[in-house]
Residue, then its C-alpha position, 0 to 999 in steps of 0.5 A: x510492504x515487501x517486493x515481489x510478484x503478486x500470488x495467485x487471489x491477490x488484490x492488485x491495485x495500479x496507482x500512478x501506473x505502479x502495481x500494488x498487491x495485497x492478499x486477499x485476506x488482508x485486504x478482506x479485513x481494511x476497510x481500505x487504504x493509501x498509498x502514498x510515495x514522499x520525497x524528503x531531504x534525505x529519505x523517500x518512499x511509499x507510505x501506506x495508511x489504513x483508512x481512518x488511522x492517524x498518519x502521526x505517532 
């Protein structure tokens, strides 16, 4: 994941009134995906998960 503005072909998503861009050929090779923003005790963030892939290491 990287900040930036979205190119042009990109897939723009609006979750929770935040945009998210993925390109094109990226998006054409998931089946789909999660976005997900966590708050823990010392970090906090999005997380981003293919679907079907294990959220563990």
């Amino acid at each position: 994941m990287a900040q930036g503005e979205p190119q042009e072909g990109d897939e723009t998503y609006t979750i929770d009134n935040i945009n998210f861009s993925v390109e094109k050929e990226i998006a054409d090779l998931i089946p789909g995906f999660q976005i997900e923003y966590y708050k823990g005790l010392f970090q906090k963030g999005y997380a981003v998960y293919v679907d079907g892939a294990s959220r563990s290491c």
